[in-house]
N, C-alpha and C positions, 0 to 999 in steps of 0.2 A: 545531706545528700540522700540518704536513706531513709528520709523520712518525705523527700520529693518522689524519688521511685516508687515508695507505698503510694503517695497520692496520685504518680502516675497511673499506677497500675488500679486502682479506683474509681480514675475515669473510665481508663480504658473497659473493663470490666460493663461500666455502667453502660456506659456508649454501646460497646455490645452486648449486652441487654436490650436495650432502647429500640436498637437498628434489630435484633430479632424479634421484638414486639409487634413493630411494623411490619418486618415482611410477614408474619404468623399472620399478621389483621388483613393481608391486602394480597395475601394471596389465597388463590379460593381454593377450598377446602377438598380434600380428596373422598372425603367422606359423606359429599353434601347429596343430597335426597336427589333421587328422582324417580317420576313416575311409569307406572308400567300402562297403568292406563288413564287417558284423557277423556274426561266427559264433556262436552260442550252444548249447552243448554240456549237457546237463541231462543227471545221473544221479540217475536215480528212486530216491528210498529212499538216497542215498549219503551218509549222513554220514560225519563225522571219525572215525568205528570203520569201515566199509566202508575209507575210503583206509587209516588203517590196517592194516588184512589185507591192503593189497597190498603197504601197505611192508615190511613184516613178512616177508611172502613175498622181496618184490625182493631184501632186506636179510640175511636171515638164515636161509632157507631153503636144506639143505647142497647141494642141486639144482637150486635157484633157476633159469629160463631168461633171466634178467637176467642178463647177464654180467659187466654192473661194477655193479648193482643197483640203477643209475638208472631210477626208472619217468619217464613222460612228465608224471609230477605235478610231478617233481622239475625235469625238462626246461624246462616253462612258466616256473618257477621263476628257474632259472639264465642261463635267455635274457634276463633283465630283465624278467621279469614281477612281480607283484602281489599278494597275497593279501590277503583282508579277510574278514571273519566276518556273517553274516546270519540273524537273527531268521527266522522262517518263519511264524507263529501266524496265523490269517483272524482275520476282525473278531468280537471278544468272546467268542474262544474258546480255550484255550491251548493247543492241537493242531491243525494241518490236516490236510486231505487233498489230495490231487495235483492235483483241479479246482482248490480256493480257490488252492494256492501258487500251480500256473501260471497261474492269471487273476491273481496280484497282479505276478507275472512279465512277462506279457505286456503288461498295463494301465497297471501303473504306481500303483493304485487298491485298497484294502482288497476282498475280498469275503467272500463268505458261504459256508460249509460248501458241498462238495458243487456249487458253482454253476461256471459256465463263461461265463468271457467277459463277466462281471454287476459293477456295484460290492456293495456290503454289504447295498442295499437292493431290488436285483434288478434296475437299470438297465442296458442294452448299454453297453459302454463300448469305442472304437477301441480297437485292439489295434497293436500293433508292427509286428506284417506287415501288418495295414490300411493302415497308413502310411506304409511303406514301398514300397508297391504306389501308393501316392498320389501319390509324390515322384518316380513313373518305376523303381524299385529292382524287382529281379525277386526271388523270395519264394519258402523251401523250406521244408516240415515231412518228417520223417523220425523214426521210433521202429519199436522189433522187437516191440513192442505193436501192438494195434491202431492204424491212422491216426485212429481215432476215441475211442481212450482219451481220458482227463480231462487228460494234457501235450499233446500234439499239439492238441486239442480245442481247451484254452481259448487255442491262438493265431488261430482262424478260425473263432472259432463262437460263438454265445451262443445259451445253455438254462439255465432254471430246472434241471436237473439232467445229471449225466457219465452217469446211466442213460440220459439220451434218446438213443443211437448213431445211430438211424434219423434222427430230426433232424439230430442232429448231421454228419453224412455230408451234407445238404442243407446245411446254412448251407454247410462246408468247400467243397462245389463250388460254389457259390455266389459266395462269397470267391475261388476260383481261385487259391491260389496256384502257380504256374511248378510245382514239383515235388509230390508227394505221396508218398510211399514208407514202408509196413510192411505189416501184416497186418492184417485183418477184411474179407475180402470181404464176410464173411457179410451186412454192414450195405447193400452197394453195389447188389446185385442183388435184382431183384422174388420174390415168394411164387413164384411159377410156377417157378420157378430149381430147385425141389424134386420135381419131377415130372421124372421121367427120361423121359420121351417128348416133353416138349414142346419146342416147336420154337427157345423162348430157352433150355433148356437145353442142347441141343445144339448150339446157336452158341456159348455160354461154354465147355463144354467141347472145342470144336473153339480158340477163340481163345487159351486158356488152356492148350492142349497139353496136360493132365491135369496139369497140376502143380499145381493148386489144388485143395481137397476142397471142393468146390462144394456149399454150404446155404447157403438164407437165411433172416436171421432178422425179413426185413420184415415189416408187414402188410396190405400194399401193392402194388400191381401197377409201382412205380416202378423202373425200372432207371437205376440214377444212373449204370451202367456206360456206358453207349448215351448216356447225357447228357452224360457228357465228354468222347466220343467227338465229338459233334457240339460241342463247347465247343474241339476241337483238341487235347485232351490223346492222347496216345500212350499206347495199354494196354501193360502188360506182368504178366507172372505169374513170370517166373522171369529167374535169373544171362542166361542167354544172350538174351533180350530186350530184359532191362534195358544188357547191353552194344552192342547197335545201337541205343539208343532216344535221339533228338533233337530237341529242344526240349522244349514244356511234357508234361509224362510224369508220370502216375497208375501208381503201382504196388502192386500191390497180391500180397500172396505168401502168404497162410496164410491160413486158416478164420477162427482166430483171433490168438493172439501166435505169433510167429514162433520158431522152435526158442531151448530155451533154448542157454547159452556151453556146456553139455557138450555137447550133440547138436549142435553146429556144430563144437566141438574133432572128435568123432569125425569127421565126416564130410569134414571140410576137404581131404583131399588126394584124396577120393572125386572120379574124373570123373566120373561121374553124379551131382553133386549140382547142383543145381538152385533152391536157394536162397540167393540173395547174404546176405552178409555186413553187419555194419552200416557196417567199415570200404569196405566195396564202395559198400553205396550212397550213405555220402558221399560218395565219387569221383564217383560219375554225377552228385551234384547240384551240387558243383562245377564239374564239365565243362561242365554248361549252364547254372550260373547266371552265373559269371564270363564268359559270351559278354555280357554284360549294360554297357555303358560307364559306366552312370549308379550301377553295385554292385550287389549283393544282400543279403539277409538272408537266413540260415537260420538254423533251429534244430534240432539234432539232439537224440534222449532212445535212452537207452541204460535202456529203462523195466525191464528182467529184473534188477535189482541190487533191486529194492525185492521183485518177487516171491518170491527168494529167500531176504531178509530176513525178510517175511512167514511161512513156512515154516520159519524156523531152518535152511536147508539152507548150512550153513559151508562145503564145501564146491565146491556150486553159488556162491554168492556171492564167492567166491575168484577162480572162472572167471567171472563176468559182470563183476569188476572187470578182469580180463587185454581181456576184450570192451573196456569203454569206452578201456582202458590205448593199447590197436592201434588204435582210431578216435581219439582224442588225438594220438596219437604221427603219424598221416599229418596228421590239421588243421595241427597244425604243421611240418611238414615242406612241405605245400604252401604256407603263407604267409612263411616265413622267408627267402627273398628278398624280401619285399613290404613294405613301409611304409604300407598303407592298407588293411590287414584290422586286427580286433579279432577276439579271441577271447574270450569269457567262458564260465567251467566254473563249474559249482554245482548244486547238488541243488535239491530242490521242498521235503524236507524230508527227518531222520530214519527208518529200520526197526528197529525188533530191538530196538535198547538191546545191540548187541553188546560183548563185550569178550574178548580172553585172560584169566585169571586163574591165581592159584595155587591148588592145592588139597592137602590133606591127604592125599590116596591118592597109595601107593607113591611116598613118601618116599625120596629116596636116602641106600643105604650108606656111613659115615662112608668117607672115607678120605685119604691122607697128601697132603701138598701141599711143596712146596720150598722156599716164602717162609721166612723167619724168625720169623716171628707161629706158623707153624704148626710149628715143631720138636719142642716137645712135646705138640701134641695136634694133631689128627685135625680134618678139617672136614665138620661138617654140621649143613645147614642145615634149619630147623623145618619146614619145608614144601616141594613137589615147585612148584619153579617155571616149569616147563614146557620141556621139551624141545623146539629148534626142529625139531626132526625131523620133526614133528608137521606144521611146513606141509607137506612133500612130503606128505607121507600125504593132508594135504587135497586138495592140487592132484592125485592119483592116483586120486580119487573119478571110475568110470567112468558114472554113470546119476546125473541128479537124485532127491531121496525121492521126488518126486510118480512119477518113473518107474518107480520100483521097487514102488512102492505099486499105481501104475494100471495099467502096460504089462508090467509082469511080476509080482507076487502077484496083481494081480486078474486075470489075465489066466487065473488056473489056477481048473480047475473049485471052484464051490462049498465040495465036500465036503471040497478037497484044500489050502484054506485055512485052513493050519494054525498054528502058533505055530513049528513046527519047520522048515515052509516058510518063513513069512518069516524068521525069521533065515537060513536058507539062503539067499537071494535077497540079504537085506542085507550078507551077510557076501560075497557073492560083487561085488557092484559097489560097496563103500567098502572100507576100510582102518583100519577102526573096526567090529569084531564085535559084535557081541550075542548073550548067550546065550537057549536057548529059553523062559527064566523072564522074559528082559526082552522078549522077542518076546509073547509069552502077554500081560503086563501091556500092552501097546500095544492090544493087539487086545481084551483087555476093559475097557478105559478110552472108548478110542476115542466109540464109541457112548453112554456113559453124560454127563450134563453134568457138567461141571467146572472148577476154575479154579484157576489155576498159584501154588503161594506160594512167599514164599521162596527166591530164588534166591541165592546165595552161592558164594561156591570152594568150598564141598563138597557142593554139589550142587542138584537143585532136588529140591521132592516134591511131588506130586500129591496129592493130597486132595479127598473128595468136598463136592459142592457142600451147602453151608450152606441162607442164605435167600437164597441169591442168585437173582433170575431171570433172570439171563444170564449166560454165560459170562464173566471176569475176564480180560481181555488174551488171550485168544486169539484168533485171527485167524478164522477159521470157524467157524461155529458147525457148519460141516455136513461140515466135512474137515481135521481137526486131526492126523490121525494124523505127519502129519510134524513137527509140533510135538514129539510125544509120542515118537518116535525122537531127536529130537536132544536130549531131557533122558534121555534113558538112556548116549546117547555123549559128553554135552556132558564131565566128569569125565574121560575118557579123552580128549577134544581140548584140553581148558584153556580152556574156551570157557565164556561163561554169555550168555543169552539173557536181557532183562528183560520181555519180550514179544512176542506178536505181531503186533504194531498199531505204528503210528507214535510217535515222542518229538518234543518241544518242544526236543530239543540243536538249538543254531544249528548251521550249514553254513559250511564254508567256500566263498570265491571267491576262483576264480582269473582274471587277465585279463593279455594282452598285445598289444600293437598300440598304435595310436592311442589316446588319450583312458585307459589302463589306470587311471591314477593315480585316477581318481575312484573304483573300484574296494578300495581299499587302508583301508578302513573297518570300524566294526563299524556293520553296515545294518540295515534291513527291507527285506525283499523286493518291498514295496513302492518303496523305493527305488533297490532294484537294476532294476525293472523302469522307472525313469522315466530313471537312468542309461543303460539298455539304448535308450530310444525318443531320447532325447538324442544318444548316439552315432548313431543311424539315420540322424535330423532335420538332422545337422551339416553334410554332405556330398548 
């Protein structure tokens, strides 16, 4: 009998044991992390083909500027960070655009094509940095787009549509968040701003030290500039401003988007340049936001990766991956001693439908090999699988296509706009020629409507429009010719473009810091955006 009670009590003991194992495992910890401040890093248009082209470059390019060919993708990565994949699609529709994704970002909340800051059925809905700004948290947007583009937008602003900029510009000052930094003056200052005699143009451009190409596109006598002035925000218009400027600070730097990653690579070591960086002006909003005890939020958009995409310029979008690469690489650098930041990386959505491929042209010549397999014959293979030599060549692209297209072919008289001129121009700022028969073919498609078929490793072909009444996957209806240049070189880079409009391919995310784990999923961005407000809310 006493020796059953001993083994009763045995069990019993173990049993409880067992059952406080379990509850210790499965209940959550009182101790668990979380962050004071939330960094969110958006690259516009950057899908899992964008990070590709960079790894690709990091990886395998024979000139690569990665020296062990770790990008900062990789970095997040190896620090003990996160990765998890997300849906992007707005409500009942199987593509978005940059308003819907970044209001599902910001909200937390489905919305609707085109809308900003709206659920699905066109109701305001608190935002992220609302809320943050609620809980005492001091609040940054930042993009080398406009401050009032459709990312930046739908974190501080609700509108029926991303075309309303002029509203848009009102809600954002409005809202106040602590930082504001990119371009589109044009939205901020009143009608009269356009009159060179008058007397608020000449205060703008006395304030603005000429570094801004001063037009508005209001309709409106409102100077939002003078409003934030009086709200305490700190103007600034350019690098050396934005480097003395403290506390809450409105900056605003370009007409419209801010130079693309080629015209910043060129000008970079220029002392007269004049226009910060993206990686610059996360520092300054760092600087002042972490004076903040209680944390901050920011959200930074690296928006020129999707323009790029748009355009088929391989390229440009090579270099505006190197851009997000250097603004990545300082986020974490500055938080890596810190155990209460969060970072989270991820796109809005898909560009391009980019990809490498193999193609049938200039196939190489068989020849001998060492192995044993090959003693008696010769190796070669069916198809040209691409040369990585090929990314140098991209990464040595001196002028974006729009630049070659607008700031030097258009820039020559009329008459002298020729088929033999632009390949001369094209051939002189990439690394991929054209001759004057595929130059001739640009220039008479260009103007005509059309729609792209067929794309494959050997090639794409243009063909004229059917019964279609709109253009097919082309991105403008009103300025395609850059389109039309990179299906003449696409064969010669090993590249194929599916489009010039956005895709439904999920995005990856990336996250480290606090609370990362929640992160490590396959999401909707719906989701991500309510993990993002969660993280905010926690601390």
């Amino acid at each position: 009998m006493k020796s059953r009670l001993n083994a009763i009590c045995v069990i019993v003991i173990v049993l409880f044991s067992l059952t406080a194992c379990v509850q210790k495992q499965i209940q959550p910890s009182k101790t668990a992390e979380k962050p004071k401040n939330v960094i969110m890093l958006i690259g516009d248009g950057m899908g899992p083909d964008q990070i590709g082209l960079l790894l690709s470059y990091a990886r395998q390019a024979p000139n690569s500027i990665f020296i062990d060919g770790k990008t900062s993708f990789d970095k997040i990565i190896e620090d003990g960070g996160v990765m998890g994949l997300s849906m992007t699609y707005a409500s009942n529709v199987l593509v978005t655009d940059s308003a819907a994704s970044a209001s599902q970002l910001a909200t937390g909340r489905f919305s609707g094509s085109e809308m900003i800051g709206l659920d699905n059925i066109g109701n305001p809905v608190e935002t992220v940095l609302e809320k943050a700004k609620k809980t005492g948290k001091s609040t940054g947007l930042i993009s080398d787009t406009r401050v009032t583009h459709a990312t930046p937008a739908a974190f501080a602003s609700h509108q029926a549509h991303r075309g309303m900029e002029n509203e848009i510009a009102v809600d954002m000052l409005n809202t106040g968040p602590d930082v504001m930094l990119g371009g589109g003056i044009r939205y901020w200052i009143p009608k009269e701003a356009n009159d060179k005699t008058s007397a608020v143009r000449k205060e703008l451009d006395k304030i603005s030290e000429g570094s801004v190409r001063i037009k508005s596109k209001r309709k409106d006598s409102r100077n939002l500039i003078k409003e934030a002035q009086q709200k305490g925000y700190t103007l600034v218009f350019n690098k050396d401003q934005l480097e003395a400027a403290k506390g809450k600070t409105l900056g605003l730097f370009s007409y419209s988007a801010m130079p693309d990653a080629i015209r910043v690579s060129n000008s970079l070591n220029d002392p007269q340049r004049s226009i910060p960086t993206l990686k610059e002006m996360s520092a300054k909003a760092l600087d002042i936001l972490s004076k903040n005890d209680k944390g901050f939020f920011l959200m930074v958009e690296a928006g020129l990766i999707d323009w790029a995409a748009h355009y088929n310029d391989t390229g440009l979008m090579l270099h505006e991956m190197l851009r997000i690469n250097e603004t990545l690489e300082y986020l974490l650098e500055w938080a890596k001693d810190r155990d209460d930041t969060l970072i989270i990386v991820t796109a809005d959505h898909t560009t391009g439908g980019f990809g490498f491929s193999y193609t049938g042209k200039d196939i190489p010549e068989a020849k001998d090999l060492p192995g044993e397999k090959f003693a008696d014959r010769k190796y070669k293979p069916g198809y040209n699988f691409g040369d990585p030599a090929v990314l140098d060549k991209l990464y040595k692209q001196k002028l974006s296509y729009t630049d070659i297209f607008d700031s030097q072919f258009g820039a020559l008289p009329e008459d002298q706009q020729t088929p033999a001129a632009l390949a001369r121009e094209v051939n002189a700022y990439t690394r991929f020629p054209i001759t004057v028969a595929q130059a001739a073919r640009i220039l008479e498609t260009e103007n005509n409507p059309i729609y792209v078929k067929g794309h494959s490793y050997l090639g794409s072909k243009i063909v004229p429009k059917l019964d279609n009444k709109d253009e097919f996957f082309v991105y403008q209806k009103y300025d395609n010719r850059q389109n039309l240049l990179a299906l003449e070189v696409a064969a010669d880079q090993f590249v194929v473009w599916n489009t010039g409009t956005h895709t439904a391919t999920p995005v990856i995310v990336f996250a480290n810091g606090p609370q990362k784990e929640a992160f490590s999923n396959i999401m909707h961005h719906t989701n991500v955006g309510q993990k993002v407000i969660e993280a905010v809310l926690s601390k």
